[in-house]
Structure formats: C-alpha cells, structure tokens
N, C-alpha and C positions, 0 to 999 in steps of 0.2 A: 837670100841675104845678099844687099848690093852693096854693102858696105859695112866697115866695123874698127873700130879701131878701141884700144884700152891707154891710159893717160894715167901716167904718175906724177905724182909735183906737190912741192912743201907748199905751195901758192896756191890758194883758192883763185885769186888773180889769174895765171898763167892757166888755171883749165877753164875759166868762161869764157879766155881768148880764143882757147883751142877750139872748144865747141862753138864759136861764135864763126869759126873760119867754117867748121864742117856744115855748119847752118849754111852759110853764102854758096857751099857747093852744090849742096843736096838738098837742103828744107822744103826747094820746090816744085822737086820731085813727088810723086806720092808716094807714102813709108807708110812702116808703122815700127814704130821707136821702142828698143829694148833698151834699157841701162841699168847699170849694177854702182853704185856710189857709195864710198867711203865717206865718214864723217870726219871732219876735220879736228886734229888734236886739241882738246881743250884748253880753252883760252880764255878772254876778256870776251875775243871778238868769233868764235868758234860757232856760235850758234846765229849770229849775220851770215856769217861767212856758211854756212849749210843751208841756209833759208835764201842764200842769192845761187847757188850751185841748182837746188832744187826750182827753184823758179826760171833758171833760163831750160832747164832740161824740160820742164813741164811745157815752158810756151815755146821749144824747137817747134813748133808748127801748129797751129789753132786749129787746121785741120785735119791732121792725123792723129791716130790713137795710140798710146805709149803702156808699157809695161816697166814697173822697174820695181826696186828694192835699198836699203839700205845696207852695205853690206861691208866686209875687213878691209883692212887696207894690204894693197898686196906688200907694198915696203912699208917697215915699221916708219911712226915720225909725218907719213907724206897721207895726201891723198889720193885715192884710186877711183879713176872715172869710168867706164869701158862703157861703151853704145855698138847699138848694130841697128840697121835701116833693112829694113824687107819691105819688098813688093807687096802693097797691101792686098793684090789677084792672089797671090800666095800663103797669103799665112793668116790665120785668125788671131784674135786678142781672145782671154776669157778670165772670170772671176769664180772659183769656186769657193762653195762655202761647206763643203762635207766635212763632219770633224772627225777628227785622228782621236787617237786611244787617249787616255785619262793617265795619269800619272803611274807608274805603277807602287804596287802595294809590293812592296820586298817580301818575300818567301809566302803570303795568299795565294797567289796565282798557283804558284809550285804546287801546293801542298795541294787544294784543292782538286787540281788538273789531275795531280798522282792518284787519288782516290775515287775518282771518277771516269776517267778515260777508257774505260772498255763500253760500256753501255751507248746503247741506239736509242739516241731520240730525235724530236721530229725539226727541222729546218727554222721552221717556224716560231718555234719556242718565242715565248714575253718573255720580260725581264721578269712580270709577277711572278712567274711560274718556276724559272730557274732561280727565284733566290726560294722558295717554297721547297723545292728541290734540295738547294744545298741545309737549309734548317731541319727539313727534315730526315736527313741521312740519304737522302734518294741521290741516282744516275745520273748523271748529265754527261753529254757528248761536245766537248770541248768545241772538237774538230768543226762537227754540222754548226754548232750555234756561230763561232766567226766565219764559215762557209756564209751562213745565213744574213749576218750581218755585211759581210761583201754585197750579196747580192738585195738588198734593203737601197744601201749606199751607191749601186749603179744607179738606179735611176736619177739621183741626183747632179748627175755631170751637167757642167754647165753645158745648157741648150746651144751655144755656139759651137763649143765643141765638140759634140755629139754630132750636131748637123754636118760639121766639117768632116770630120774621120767617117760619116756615115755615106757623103756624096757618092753618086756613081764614078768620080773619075779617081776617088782615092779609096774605096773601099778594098781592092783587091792590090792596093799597093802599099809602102810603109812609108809612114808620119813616125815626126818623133816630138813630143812635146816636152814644152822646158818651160819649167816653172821656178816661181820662189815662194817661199811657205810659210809659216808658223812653224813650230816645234813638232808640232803635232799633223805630220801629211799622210797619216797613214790611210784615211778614209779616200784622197782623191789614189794617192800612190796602189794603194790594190783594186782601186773602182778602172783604173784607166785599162790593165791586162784581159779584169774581167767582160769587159765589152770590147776592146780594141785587140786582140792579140799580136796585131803584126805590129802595134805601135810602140816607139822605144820612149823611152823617156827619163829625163834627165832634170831634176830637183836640185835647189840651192835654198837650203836652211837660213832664211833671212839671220843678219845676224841681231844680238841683244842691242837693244834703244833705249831700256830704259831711264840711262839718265842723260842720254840725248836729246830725244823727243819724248820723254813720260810716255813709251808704248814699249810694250815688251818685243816687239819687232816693227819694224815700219816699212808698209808696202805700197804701190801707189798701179793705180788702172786708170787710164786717161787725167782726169783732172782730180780723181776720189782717193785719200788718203785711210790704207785700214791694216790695224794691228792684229788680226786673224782671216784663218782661210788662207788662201794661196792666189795669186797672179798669174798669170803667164800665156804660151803662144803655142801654137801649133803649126807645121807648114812639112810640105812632102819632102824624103829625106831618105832617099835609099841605102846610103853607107852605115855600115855600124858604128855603134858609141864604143871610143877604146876605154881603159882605166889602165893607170898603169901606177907601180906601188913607186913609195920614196926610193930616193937612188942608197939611202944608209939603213937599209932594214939589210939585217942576215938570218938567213935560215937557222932554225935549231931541229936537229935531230932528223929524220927520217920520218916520209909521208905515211896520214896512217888513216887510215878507213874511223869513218863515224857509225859507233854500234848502238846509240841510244841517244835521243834528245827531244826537247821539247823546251817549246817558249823559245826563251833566249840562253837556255843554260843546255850542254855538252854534257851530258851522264856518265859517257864511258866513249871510249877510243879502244879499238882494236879488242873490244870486252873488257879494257882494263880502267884502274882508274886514273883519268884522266891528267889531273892535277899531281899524281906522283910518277906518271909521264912526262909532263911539263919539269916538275923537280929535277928528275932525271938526268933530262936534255941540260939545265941551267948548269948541276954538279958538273956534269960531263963536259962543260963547254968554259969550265971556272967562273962563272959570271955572279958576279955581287948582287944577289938577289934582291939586297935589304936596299939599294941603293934608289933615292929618290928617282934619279939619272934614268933607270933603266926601266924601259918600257916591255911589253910581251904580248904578241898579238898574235891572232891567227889565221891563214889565207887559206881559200878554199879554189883547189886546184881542180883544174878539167879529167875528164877521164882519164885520157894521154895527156902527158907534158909534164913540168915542172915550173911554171908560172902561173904566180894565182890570177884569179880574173876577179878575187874578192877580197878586201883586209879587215879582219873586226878589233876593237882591242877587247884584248882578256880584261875584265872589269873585279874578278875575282873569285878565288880558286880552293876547296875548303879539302885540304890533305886525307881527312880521316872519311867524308863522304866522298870524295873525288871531283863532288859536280866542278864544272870551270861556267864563269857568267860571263856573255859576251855583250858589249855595249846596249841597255835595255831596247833602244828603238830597234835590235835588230832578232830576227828569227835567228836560232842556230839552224848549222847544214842540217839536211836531212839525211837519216840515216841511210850509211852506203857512198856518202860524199868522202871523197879526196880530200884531207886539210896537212896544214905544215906547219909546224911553230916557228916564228917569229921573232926576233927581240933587236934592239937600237939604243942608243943613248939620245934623248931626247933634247936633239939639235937639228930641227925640220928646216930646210931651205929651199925660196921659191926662186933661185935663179935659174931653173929649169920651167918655170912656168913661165919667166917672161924673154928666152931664146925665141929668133925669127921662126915665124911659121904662119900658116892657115887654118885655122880652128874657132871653134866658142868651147872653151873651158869651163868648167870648175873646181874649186879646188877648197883643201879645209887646210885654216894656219893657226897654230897654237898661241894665246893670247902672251906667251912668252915669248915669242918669236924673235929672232936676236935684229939688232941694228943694223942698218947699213949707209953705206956712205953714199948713194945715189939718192942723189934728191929731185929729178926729172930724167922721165922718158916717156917716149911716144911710141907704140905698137902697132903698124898698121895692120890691117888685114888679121886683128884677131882681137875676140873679146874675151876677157882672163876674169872672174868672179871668185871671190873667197870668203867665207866664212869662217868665224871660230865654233860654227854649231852642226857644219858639217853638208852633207849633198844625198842625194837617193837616187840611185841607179837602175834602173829596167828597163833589160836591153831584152828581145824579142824572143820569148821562153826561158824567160828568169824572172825569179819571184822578187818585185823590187826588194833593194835592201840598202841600209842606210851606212853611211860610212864616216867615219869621225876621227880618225887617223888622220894627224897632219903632213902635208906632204902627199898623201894622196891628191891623185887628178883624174877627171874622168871626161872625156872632149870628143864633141862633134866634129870628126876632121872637113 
C-alpha cells in the first residue's frame, strides 16, 4: 500500500474535491483501488449525491481494478470516504461467491447436536442421508459433517486468489487478505485457514442498503455491482493483525476456564452454571441488570495474560439451564479456554479510531451512536472502515471468528 487516506465531511461536495486532488497525484500511477464509503444522510438530494461519490470512485482510473463496499459512517450526520492505492505487482483483486450458514433455527441446532454428538460417521455424508438420519432416530457426527463441508467449500476459492497465496515466492510466507462480505462470510472465512494457514485475514461485514440501494448490502469489484458473496484483496504482509477491545468495557469477576460448549452457546464454566456465574459477578459488582443501558460480554483470554484478544456479546443466558448464547455468527471458546466477563453502559466512541497513526482498520458502530460536532476531517496515512454489522478476524492459528461489539477495532498496523 502506496497510499491511503479516510475523509469525513457533511459535503458530498467537499469528498469528490478531496478525491479529485488524490486522482491528480496518484491515478497515474498503477494501483488497484480499495474503498469503504458511507451513504449520505437522507435527503431530497441523498441518492444523487451517492450515485456522484460512487461514480468518480469507480472511474479514479479506467485502468485499474477497485474493490469497495458501502459501509457506516465513522461520525454520526457526516459522510465517510477511506481509499487505499496498492502496487498492483503486489496485491491481487478477487470476487468470491462461497456461501456462509443459513440463518439459524433457535434451540434446532442445540437440541439436535445434543443427541447426536457422540457417534462416527463418514466426511462425506449428503444432505439426503443426514436428514434420513435425523427422521430416523439415527447418529450423526456434527463435528465430521462441518469438517466436511469446509473442505467441499475449499475448492471454491476464487482462482485468483488461490493462484496468489499458492505462488512460489508467497507460499512459505504470510498474506493477509481483507475482505467485505454479505452477512453470511462463513464459507469464504473458514475456506481461507483451511488451505492458506499462514494467511491472516481480516472481514468488514458490508453494512445494510436496503433502503439505500434496494440491496441488502452493496458491494462493488471493478465496474460490477453485487449484493452477495464477498469482495476483496490479498497482498504479502508479515506483521500481525492487532484487535483491541473499547477503552469503557470493565472486567466482571475473575477468569475462568470453559468446561463445555458447543455451537455458539457456553454450557458450563468452571463445571458450574454459567449464567448463575454471570448473576453472581452483576450482584457482586451492584450492577442494574434490568437496565437497557447495560451491555455483558465475554473475552476470551491467552493462556498467560489478562487481555482479551477476543470480545463476543452475551446474546442470552437461561438461569435454571445455565447455557449463556454468544452472538450466533460466532463459535463459543473451546473447551479449556481462558474467558472473563465483561460489562459497559452502552456509550461506544470512535474518537480513538480516528487519532493520527499508520494502519487500515476496521471497526463496528452501533446504529445509536451519539452525535458529534465535527463535521470534516482528513486522515492521512490510514484507512478506518465501520460497520453496524460488524468484521471477522483470523489471524494465523485462530479459528476466524466474528465480532459485533461496538467499539471494537481490529487493524493492520
């Protein structure tokens, strides 16, 4: 990356200036064009005013190839522009079209999984045959069948980027690929580990369009416009991806070992029940449980340390069973994981995402996010992206995992 800069401003006006200056500097250079763009506040003139932003971004250069997305605004009120220019020797473009999970079915998953999860069967498994299974009282092996289905969905990687991460001069070293998705990225986000392992990789949850553009997300690869599947770039990248939690989350209670889970729900802590652990911590801490205000989430800490390198929220927690549910797109820890409870009063603030620095961020903002009185800024040397739907993290022997906490940021330094 030769260049990057992120652009706030109540003025659709003042960012085609901006971008028209970074055009005269660089356009005629060769790139390949990232951007992440905010839709302007609705208006009379809101939907010109995104169809002129989106057409000088698309024609920054006739002959380079661009990736972008539609995505939050980092300050409430304004619009948010961010671009970044890469050496097109360096970095590929790709469009994938693997699909992610189906919505889930609340307490099916659970119940099934429970009653089935000991038995051995084959990788291979149809779907005829697994529901013939579940009708007829029979086995099924959870685990093998989404083993199976990863490795189904490898082969689908877009052929550029397979070529790329496969080269002699980057196979034995780390890429990290940065995407924007649909809702649903779970098919490219576990396909990338399972063949690239030393590849990190960093997701931005396009945000909702629908009554922007009538698309439930809007994404864009050179000159093609598409509201599924995922976008995005690849290029060599040896520093790690940091994350790092909101600066007003506090700790509740004392770290405690994960003694059972599955899916996305927490069974037990410490063998105990979870959720009258969670109780516990709130009594003990006096905290207004009932209160809209208050949020509860839970980090999953390194073997040594006491900082999470992961945040989920607690989605909901049933006292007399114990289970605790963490945000569906995400797997709970695995048993034997470090986690810590969590809790904030839900007041997320990105003036830590837009301090001087060197990075491409992402970050997730809650669709209540408070006002501010800055109505333009210019960031050089960093590209900042946010969503209300959130980002996916897989950094090099971790299981991606999605995060939805606002205030949360997770950046390529």
């Amino acid at each position: 990356m030769f260049f990057s800069a992120t652009i706030t401003s109540r003025s659709s006006t003042s960012i085609i200036s901006r971008l028209s200056q970074i055009k005269a500097q660089h356009a005629s250079k060769p790139h390949v064009l990232l951007f992440a763009l905010s839709s302007p506040t609705p208006s009379d003139s809101s939907k010109s005013e995104l169809s002129a932003l989106v057409d000088t971004l698309l024609t920054f250069s006739s002959s380079s190839e661009s990736v972008g997305c539609l995505s939050a605004p980092l300050i409430p009120g304004s619009i948010s522009c961010s671009i970044a220019l890469f050496d097109p020797q360096n970095v590929v473009t790709f469009r994938s079209t693997i699909a992610g999970k189906e919505k889930v079915q609340v307490g099916r998953w659970h119940a099934l999984r429970k009653r089935y999860d000991t038995i051995q069967h084959g990788e291979n498994m149809e779907l005829d045959t697994m529901e013939k299974a579940l009708s007829n009282g029979g086995p099924v092996d959870w685990d093998n069948l989404w083993k199976a289905k990863t490795k189904e969905t490898r082969g689908l990687l877009p052929r550029g980027l397979t070529s790329y991460l496969n080269s002699p001069t980057r196979a034995n070293g780390e890429s990290s690929v940065l995407y924007f998705s649909d809702l649903s990225p779970e098919g490219l986000s576990s396909s990338i580990p399972e063949a690239f392992p030393r590849a990190n990789q960093l997701g931005l949850l396009a945000s909702s369009t629908p009554f922007v553009t009538g698309r439930p997300v809007t994404l864009f690869h050179n000159q093609e416009i598409y509201d599924t599947g995922a976008v995005g770039v690849a290029f060599e990248n040896s520093k790690p991806m940091g994350f790092a939690l909101p600066r007003d989350v506090e700790p509740l209670g004392e770290a405690l070992s994960v003694t059972d889970s599955e899916g996305n729900l927490i069974n037990t802590l410490n063998s105990s029940n979870p959720t009258q652990l969670l109780l516990s911590c709130i009594r003990a801490a006096g905290i207004d449980a009932a209160s809209y205000e208050t949020e509860f989430l839970l980090g999953v800490l390194p073997r040594t340390g006491s900082l999470s390198y992961q945040l989920h929220a607690i989605t909901a927690g049933d006292p007399s069973r114990g289970t605790l549910s963490l945000n569906a797109q995400t797997m709970a820890p695995v048993v034997g994981s470090r986690v810590q409870f969590y809790h904030r009063i839900r007041k997320p603030e990105t003036s830590s995402l837009l301090s001087p620095g060197s990075s491409m961020s992402f970050t997730v903002v809650s669709p209540e996010h408070s006002s501010s009185e800055r109505s333009e800024l210019v960031l050089e040397n960093r590209f900042v992206a946010a969503s209300d739907n959130g980002f996916v993290l897989g950094r090099t022997g971790e299981t991606p995992w999605s995060c939805i906490v606002p205030g949360c940021v997770s950046q390529i330094k």
